[in-house]
Residue frames relative to the residue before (quaternion, step in Angstrom):
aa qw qx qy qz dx dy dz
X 1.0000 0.0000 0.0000 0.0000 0.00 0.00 0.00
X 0.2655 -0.7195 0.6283 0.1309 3.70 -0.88 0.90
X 0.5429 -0.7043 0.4085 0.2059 2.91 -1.69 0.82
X 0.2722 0.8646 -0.4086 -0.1065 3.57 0.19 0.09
X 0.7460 0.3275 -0.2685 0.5138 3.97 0.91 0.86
X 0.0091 0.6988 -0.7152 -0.0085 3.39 -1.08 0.48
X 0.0963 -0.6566 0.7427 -0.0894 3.29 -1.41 1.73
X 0.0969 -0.7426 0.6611 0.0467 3.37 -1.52 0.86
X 0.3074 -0.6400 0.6393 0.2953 3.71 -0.66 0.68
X 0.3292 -0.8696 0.3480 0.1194 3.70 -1.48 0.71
X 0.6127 0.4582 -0.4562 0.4544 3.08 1.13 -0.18
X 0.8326 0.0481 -0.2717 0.4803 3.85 -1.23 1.11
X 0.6967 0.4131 -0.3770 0.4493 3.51 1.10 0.55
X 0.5600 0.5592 -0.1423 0.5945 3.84 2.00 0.21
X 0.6577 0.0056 0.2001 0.7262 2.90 0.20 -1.95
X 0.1959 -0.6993 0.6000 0.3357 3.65 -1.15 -0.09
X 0.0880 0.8973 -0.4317 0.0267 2.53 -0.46 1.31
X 0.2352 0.6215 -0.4450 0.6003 3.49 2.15 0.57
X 0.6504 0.3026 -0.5008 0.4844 4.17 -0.40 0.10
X 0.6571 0.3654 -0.4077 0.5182 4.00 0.11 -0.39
X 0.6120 0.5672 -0.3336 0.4387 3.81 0.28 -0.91
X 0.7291 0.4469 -0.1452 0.4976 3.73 0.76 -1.33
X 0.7031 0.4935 -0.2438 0.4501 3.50 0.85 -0.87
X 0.5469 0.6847 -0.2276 0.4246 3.25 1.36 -1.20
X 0.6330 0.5406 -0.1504 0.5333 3.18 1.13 -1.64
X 0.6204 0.6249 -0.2630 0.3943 3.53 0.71 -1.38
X 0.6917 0.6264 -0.0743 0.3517 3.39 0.87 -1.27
X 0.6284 0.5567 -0.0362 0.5421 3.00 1.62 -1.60
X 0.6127 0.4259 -0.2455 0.6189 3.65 1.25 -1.36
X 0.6812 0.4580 -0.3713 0.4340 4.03 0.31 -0.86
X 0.5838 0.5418 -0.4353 0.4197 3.93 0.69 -1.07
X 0.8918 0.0339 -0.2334 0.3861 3.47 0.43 -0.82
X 0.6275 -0.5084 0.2075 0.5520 3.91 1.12 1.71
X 0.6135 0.3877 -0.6077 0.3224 3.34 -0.18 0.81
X 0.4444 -0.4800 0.7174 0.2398 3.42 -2.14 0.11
X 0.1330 -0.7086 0.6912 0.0497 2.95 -1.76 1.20
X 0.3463 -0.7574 0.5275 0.1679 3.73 -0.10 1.77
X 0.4403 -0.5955 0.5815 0.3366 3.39 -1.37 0.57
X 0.5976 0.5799 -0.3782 0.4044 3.74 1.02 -0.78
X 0.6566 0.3046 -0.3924 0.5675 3.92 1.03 0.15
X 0.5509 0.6307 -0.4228 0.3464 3.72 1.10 -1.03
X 0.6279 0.6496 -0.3192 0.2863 3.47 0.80 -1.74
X 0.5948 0.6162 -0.3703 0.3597 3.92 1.29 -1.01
X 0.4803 0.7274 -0.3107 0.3790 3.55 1.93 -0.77
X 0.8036 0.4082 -0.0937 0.4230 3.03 0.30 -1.61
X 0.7858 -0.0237 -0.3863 0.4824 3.25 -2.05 1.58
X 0.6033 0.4861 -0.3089 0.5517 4.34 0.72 0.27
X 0.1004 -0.7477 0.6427 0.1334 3.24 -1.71 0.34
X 0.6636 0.2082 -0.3650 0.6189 3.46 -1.00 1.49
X 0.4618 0.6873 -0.5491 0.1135 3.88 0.35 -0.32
X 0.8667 0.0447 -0.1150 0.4834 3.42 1.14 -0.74
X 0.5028 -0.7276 0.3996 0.2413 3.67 -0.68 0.82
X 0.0117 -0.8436 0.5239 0.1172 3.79 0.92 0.78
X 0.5478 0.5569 -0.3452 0.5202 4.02 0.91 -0.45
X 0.6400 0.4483 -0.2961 0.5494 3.63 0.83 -0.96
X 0.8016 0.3577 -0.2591 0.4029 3.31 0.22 -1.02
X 0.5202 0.6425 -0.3233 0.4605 3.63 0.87 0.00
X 0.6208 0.5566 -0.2500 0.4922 3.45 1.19 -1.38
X 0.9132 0.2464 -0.2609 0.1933 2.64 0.61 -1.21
X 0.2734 0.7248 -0.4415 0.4527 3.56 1.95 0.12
X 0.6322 0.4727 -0.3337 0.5153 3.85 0.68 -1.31
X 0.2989 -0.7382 0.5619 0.2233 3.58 -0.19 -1.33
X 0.7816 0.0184 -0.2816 0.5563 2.98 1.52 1.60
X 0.7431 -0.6101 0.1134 0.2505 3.20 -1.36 0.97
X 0.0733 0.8934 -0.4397 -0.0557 3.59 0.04 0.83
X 0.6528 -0.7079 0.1544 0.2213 3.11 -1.62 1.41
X 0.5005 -0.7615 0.3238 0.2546 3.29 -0.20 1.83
X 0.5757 0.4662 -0.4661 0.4837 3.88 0.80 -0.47
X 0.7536 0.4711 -0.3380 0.3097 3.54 0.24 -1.23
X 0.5735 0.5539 -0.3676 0.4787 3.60 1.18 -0.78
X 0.7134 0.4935 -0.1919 0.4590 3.87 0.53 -1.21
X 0.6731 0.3332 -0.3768 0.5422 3.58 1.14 -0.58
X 0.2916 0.6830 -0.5259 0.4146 3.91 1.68 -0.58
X 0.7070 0.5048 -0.2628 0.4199 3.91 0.02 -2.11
X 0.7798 0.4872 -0.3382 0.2005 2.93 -0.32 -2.19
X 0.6451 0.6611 -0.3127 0.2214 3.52 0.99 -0.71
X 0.4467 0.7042 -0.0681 0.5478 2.92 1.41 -1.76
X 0.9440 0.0406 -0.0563 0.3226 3.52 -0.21 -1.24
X 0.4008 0.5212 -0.5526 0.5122 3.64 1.44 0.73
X 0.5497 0.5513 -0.4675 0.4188 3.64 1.15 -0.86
X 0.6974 0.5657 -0.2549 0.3586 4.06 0.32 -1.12
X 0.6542 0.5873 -0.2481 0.4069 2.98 1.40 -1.28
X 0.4974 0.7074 -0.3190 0.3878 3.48 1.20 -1.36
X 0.8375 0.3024 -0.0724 0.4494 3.46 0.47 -1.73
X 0.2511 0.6311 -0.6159 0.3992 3.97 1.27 0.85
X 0.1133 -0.5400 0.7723 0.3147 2.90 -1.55 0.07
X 0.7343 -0.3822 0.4308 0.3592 3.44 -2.11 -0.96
X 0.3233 -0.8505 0.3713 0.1848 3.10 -0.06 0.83
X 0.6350 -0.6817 0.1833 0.3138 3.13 -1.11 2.11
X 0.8234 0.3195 -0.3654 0.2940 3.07 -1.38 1.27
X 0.5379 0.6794 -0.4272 0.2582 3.54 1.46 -1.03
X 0.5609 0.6842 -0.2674 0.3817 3.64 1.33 -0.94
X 0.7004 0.3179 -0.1849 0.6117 3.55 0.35 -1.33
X 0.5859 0.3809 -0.5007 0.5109 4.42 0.34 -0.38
X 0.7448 0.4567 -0.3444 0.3436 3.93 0.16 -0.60
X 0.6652 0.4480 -0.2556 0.5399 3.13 1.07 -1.02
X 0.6538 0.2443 -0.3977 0.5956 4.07 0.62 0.19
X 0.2350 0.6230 -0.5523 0.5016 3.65 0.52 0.73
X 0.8158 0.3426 -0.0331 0.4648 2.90 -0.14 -1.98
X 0.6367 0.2981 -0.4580 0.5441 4.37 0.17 -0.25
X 0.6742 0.3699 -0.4694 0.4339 4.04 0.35 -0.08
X 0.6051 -0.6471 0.3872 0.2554 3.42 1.06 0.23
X 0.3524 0.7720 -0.4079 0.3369 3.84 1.71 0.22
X 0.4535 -0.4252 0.7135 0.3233 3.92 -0.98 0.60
X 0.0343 0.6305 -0.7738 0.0504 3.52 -1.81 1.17
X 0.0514 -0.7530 0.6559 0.0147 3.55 -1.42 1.03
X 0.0857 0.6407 -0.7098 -0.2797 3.16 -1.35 -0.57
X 0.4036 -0.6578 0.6270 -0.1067 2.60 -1.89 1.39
X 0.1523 0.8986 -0.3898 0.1315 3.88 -0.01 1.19
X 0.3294 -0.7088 0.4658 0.4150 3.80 -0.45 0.40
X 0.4673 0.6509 -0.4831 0.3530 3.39 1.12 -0.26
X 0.5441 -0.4499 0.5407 0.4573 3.57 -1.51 -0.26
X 0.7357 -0.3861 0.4646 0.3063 3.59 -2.10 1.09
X 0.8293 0.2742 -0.1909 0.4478 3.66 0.31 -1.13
X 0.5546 0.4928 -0.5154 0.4289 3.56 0.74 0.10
X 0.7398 0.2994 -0.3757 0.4711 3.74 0.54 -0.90
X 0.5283 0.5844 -0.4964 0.3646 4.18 0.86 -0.49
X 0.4635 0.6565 -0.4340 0.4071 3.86 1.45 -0.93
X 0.8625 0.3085 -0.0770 0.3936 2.97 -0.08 -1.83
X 0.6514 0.5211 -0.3673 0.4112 3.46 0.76 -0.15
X 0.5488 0.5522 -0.2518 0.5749 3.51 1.59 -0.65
X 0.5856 0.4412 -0.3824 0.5623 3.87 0.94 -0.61
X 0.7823 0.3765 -0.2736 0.4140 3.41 0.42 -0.87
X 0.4712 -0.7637 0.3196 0.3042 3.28 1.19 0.59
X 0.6195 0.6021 -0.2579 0.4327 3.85 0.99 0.36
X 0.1898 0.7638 -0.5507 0.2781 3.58 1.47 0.36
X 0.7358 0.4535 -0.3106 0.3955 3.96 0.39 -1.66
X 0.5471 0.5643 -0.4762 0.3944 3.92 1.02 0.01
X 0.6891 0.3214 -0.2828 0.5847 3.72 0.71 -0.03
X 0.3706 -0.6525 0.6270 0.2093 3.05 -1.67 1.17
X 0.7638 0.1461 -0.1609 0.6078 3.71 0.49 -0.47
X 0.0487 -0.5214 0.8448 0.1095 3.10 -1.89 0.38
X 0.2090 -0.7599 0.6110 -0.0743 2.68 -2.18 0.70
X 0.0601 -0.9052 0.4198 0.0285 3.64 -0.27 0.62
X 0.5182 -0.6113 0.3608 0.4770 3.87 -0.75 -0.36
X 0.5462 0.5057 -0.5045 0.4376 3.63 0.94 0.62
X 0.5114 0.6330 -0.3208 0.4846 3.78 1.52 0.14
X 0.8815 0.0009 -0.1267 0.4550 3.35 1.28 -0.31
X 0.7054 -0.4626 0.2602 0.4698 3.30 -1.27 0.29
X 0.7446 0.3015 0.0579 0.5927 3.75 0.92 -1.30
X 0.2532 -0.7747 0.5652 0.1271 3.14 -1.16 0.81
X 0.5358 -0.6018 0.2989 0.5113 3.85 -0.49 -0.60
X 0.5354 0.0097 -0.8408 -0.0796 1.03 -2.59 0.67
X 0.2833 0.4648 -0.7156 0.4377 4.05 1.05 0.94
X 0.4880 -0.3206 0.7458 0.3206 3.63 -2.31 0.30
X 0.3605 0.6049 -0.6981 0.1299 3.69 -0.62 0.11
X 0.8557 0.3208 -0.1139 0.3898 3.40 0.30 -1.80
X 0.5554 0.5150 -0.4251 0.4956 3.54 1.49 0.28
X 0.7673 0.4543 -0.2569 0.3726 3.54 1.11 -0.37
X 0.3290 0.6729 -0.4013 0.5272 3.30 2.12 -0.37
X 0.6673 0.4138 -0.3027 0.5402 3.88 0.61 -1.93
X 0.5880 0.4731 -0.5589 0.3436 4.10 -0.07 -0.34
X 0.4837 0.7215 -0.3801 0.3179 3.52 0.97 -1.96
X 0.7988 0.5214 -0.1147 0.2772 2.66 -0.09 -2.17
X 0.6882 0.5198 -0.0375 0.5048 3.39 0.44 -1.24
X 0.0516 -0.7917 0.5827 0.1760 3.97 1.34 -1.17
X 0.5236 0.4874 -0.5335 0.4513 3.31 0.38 1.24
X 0.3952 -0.8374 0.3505 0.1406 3.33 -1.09 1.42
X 0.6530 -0.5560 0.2196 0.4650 3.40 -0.38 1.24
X 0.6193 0.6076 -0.3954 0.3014 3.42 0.54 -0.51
X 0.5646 0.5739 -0.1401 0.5764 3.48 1.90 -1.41
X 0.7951 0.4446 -0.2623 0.3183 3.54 0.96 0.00
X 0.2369 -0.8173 0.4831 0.2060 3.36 -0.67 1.03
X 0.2999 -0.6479 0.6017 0.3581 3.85 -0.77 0.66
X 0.0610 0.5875 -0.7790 -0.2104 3.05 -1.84 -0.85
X 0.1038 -0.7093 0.6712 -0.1885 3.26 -0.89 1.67
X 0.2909 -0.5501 0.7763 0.1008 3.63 -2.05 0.75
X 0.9249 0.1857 -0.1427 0.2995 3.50 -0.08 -0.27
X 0.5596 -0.6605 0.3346 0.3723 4.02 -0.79 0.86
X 0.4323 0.5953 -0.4987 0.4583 3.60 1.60 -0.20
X 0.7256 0.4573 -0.1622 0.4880 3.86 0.64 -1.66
X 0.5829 0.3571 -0.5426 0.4881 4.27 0.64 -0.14
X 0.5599 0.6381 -0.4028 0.3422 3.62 0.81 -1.40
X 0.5501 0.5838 -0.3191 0.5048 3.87 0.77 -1.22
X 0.8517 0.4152 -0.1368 0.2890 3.03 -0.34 -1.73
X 0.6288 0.4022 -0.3835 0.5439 3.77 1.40 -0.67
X 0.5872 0.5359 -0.3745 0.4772 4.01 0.80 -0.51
X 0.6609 0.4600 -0.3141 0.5029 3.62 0.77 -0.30
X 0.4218 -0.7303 0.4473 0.2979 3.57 1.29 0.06
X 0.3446 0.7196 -0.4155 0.4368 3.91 1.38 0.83
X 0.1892 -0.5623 0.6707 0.4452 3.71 -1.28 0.25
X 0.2560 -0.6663 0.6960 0.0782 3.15 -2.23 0.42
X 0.1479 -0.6657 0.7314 0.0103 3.48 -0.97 1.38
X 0.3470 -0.5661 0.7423 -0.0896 3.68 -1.08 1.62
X 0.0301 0.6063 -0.7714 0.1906 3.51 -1.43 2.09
X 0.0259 -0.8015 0.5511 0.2307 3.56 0.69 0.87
X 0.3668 -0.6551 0.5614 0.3480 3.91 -1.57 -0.60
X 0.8262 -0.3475 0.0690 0.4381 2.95 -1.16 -0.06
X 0.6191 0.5975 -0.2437 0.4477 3.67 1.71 -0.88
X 0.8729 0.3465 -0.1048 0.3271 2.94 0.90 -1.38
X 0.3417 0.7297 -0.4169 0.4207 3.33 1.81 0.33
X 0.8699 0.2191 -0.3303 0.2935 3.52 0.95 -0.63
X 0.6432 0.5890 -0.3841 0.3030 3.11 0.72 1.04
X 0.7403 -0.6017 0.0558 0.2946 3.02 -0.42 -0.05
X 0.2238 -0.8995 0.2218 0.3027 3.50 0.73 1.30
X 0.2301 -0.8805 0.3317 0.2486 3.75 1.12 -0.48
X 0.8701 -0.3201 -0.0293 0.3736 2.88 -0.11 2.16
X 0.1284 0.7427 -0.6139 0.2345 4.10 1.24 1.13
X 0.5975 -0.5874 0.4816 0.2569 3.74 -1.55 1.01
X 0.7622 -0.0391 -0.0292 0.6455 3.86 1.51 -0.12
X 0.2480 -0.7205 0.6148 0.2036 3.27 -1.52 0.29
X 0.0410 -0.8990 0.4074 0.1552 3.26 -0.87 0.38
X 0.6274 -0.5014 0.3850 0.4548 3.75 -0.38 0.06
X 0.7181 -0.1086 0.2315 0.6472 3.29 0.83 -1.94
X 0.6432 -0.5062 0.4092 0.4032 2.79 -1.46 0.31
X 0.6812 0.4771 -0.3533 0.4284 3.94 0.90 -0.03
X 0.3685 0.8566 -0.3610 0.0092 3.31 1.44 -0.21
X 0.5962 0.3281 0.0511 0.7310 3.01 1.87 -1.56
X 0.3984 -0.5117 0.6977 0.3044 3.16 -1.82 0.74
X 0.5159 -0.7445 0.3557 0.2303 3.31 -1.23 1.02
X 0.3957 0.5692 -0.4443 0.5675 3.56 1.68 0.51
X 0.5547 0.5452 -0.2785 0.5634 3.83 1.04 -0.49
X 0.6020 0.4546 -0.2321 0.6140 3.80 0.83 -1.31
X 0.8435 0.3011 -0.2052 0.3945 3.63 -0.11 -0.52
X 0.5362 0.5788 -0.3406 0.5113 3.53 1.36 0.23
X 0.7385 0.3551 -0.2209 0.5289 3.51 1.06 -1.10
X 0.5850 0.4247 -0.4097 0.5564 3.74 1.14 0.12
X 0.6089 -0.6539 0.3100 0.3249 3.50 0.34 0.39
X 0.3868 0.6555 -0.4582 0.4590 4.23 1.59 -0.06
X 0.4877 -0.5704 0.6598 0.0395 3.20 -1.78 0.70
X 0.2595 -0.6496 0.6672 0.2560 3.36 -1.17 0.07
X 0.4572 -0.6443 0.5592 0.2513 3.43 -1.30 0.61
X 0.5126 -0.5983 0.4087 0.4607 3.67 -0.74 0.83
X 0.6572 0.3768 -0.5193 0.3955 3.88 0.04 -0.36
X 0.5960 0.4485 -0.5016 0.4382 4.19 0.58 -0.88
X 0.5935 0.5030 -0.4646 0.4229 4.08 0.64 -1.03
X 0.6868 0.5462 -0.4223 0.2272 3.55 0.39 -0.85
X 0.6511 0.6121 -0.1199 0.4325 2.96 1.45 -1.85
């Protein structure tokens, strides 16, 4: 089987942006003496709606509090954090040799199209991907294969030909149901848990040259990407 795509999901696998998002939350549970566990947080992350932090919060307190005001409480806090990410090391140089071997590149996110086109345009690197993808693109988010097969579509490369790269067990879970190999760069959150069963792990996204990445996941290079 030849390789002929790489898709990366973005939030804590781009920008990290799951450590501000968690802390933020963290903060919010501590202001009024509670702990927010990562072992309920974790249901949050590479998914949308997985966990009810407002729900859970109420109900630690013992009464109903006013979900806008809490969420605009966060949102502050962690668009501020977000601002001052960079790109996390490597995602640049793995895309850009993507692209001289001539591979289809996506990203694939539960987030919304225009949150990750935002941040991907600030970071000045939107035109490295032929397709983006968001959770208004599909029916399911992850850990359903929707938005990893939507990025195959797109791209006309068959899931088999496609390498993910995921941070989180919501996003390997996706990627193995989509019938995809999956190379796991957890972050700082999602390293400690548990990532469930990704064809490699990596430090960073630069860890491996991506002829190196595609050798230990079991894909070929096509004789024009070998040339190139």
């Amino acid at each position: 089987m030849e390789l002929g795509a790489i898709i990366l999901d973005f939030d804590g696998l781009i920008v990290d942006t799951e450590t501000p998002i968690y802390e933020a939350w963290r903060a919010a549970f501590r202001r009024r003496g509670h702990e927010l566990q990562l072992d309920e947080w974790q249901h949050s992350l590479g998914t949308f709606r997985g966990f009810d932090a407002c729900g859970r919060l109420s109900e630690l307190v013992g009464e109903t509090l006013d979900r806008d005001a809490l969420e605009e409480e966060v949102r502050g806090p962690y668009l501020e954090t977000c601002e001052a990410q960079p790109l996390l090391p490597g995602v640049v140089a793995l895309v850009e040799e993507a692209r001289r071997l001539g591979l289809g590149t996506a990203v694939a996110s539960s987030a919304t199209r225009g949150w990750v086109l935002g941040w991907l345009g600030k970071h000045g690197i939107k035109d490295l991907f032929d397709s983006v993808s968001g959770r208004e693109d599909v029916e399911k988010v992850k850990p359903a294969p929707d938005l990893f097969l939507l990025a195959a579509r797109q791209l006309q490369v068959a899931p088999p030909s496609c390498i993910v790269f995921e941070d989180s067990p919501n996003g390997i879970r996706a990627a193995r149901a989509a019938g995809m190999r999956c190379v796991a760069v957890p972050n700082e959150v999602t390293r400690r848990l548990e990532l469930g069963g990704p064809d490699l792990v990596m430090g960073s996204a630069g860890e491996l040259p991506l002829r190196e990445v595609a050798r230990r996941v079991g894909l070929a290079l096509s004789a024009a990407a070998r040339a190139g």
